[in-house]
N, C-alpha and C positions, 0 to 999 in steps of 0.2 A: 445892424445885424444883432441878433437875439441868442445869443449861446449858452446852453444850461453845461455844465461841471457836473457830471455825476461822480462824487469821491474825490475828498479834497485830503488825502494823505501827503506822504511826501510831492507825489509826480502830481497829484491834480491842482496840490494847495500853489507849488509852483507854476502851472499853469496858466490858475487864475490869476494870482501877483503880477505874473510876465505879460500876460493879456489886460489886465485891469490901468497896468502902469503905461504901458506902449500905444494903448489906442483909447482912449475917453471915450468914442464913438461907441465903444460896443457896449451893448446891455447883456451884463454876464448876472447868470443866477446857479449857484453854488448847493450845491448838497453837500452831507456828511450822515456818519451815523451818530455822533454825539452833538448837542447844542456846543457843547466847550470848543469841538474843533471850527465849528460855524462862527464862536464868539472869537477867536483869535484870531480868526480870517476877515471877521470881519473890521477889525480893529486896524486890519494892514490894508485893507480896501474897502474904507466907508461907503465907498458909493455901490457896490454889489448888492444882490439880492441875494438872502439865503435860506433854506429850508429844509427840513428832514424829510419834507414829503418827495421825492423821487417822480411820482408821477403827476405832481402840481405844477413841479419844475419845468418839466417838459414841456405841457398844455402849450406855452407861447412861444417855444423856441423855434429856433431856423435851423440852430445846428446844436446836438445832441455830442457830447463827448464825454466816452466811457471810460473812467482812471478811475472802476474799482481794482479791486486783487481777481485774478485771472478766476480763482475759486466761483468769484460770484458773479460773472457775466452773464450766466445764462440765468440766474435768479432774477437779476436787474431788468432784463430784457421782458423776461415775462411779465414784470411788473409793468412796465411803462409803455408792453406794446400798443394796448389802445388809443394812447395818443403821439405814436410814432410815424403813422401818414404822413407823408410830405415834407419831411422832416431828414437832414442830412444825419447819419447815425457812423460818428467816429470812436473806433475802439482803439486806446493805447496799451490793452492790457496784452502781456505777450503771452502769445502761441497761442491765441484760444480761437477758435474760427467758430463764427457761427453765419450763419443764412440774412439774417437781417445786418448787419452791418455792412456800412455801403463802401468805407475805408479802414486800413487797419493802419495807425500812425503809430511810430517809435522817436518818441524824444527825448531829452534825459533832464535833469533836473536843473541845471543851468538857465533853462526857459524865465525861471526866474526873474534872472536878471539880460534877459533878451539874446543870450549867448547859447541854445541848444544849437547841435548837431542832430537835426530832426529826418527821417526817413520814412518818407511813405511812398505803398505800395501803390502799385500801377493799377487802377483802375477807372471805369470813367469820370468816378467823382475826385478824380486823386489832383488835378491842378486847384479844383476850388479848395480842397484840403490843406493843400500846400500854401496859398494862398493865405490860408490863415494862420496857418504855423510859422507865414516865414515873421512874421511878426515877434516871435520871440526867438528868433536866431536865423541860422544858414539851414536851407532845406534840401531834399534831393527824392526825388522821385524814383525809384527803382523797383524791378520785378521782384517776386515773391520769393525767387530764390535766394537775397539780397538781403532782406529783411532780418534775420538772424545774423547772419554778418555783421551787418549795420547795426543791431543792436547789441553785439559785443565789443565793437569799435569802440558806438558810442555810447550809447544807453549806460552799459558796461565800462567801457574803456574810461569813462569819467573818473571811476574809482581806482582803475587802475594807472591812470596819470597824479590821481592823491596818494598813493601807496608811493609812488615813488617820489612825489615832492614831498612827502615822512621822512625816506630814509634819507634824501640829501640833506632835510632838518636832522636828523639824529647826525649826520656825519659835521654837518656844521660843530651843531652842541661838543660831540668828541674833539673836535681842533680848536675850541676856546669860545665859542658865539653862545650869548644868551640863546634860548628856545624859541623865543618870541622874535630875536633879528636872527637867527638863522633861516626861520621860517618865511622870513619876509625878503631876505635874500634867495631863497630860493625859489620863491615864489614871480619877483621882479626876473630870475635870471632866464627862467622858463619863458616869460610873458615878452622877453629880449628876443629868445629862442625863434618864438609862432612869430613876431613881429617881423622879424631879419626874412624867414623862409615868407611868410604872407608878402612882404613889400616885394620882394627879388627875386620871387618864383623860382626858385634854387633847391635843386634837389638837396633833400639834407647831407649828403656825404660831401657835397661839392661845397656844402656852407660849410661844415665841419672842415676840412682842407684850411680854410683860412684861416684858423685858430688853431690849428696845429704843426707846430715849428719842429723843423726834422730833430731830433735828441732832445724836443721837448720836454717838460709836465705835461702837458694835455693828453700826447702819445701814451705815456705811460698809465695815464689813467683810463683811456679808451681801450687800451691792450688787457687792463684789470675787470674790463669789464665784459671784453671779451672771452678770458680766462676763465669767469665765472659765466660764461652761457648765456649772458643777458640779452642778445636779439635772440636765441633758441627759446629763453624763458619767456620771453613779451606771446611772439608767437605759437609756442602751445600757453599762454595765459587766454589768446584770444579763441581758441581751435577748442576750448575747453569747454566751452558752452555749446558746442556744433556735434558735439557728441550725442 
């Protein structure tokens, strides 16, 4: 399969990494708007194609995917409709709906390293879509209503799961932990966390229950974080972007 990257920033440059490492089979060909970003991409994926030309890129593709900034989708589009025939046209840029896009995919930057939380919309191209997204992580197919949701979760929620492994590092750092093994303790204890709930299908309160001994420490700290709002604070953090 023949996949051109248009926009290799944060989310494309990830995509192609995540795609170029997970399957050898694909022939991926990469655009940017600067050579520097094309020379550092290509440095982490020798075997890619790359190019400034946008509508050169396309010429041989199968499947077209859109990770400019939302600003320039429809500039992009105009560009390279001449040779968009028969061509799968996947746009990651969010909120922007145009006519010629066949899927609108939301993934976050973790694709990376094959770990996104990927969401694309229901339409008829949306299994082939998925198909190739699941490649760099877990995927999920949902209606259009879903779409914003799922990219506050994820897309979003990415950052908002680093914000909080910060502040457990900063709270390490305040009880004695170098910066550097606070961070990696709290990082291993989260990765504990997904582990225990992914292996045992347990709802988190019911895993939680087992690490919490009646007149506990753990009590007391779930009760402090109660005090301060923190399931009211997650969810308007996510209901923020829905506005």
């Amino acid at each position: 399969m023949k996949i051109t990257i248009i926009g290799t920033g944060n989310m494309g440059g990830a995509l192609v990494k995540g795609f170029a490492t997970r399957d050898v089979t694909l022939d991926i060909t990469a655009t940017a708007r600067t050579q520097q970003t094309l020379d550092d991409l290509k440095k982490a994926c020798p075997y890619i194609t790359t190019t400034l030309d946008n509508r050169q890129a396309v010429k041989e593709a199968d499947v077209v995917v859109l990770a400019v900034k939302p600003w320039l989708v429809q500039q992009v589009i105009e560009e390279i409709m001449p040779e968009l025939e028969g061509k799968l046209l996947i746009s990651v840029a969010a909120g922007v709906r145009h006519e010629r896009i066949d899927v609108y995919v939301m993934p976050n930057i973790a694709a990376e390293f094959g770990e996104s939380m990927t969401f694309v919309e229901e339409s008829p191209q949306a299994k082939k879509a998925a198909k190739l997204f699941e490649k760099v992580g877990q995927c999920r197919i949902v209606p259009q209503r879903l779409m914003s949701a799922g990219m506050m979760m994820a897309g979003c929620g990415i950052a908002y799961v680093m914000r909080f492994l910060r502040a457990m590092t900063e709270g390490g750092v305040e009880m004695g932990f170098y910066p550097e093994d606070a961070k990696q303790i709290a990082m291993q204890t989260m990765q504990g966390a997904v582990a225990l709930l992914r292996e045992t299908k347990l709802h988190p309160e019911v895993a939680i229950d087992k690490v919490t001994t009646p007149g506990g420490v753990t009590i007391k700290g779930l009760n402090e974080l109660d005090h301060a709002g923190f399931n009211s604070a997650v969810i308007r953090c996510l209901k923020a972007g829905l506005k």
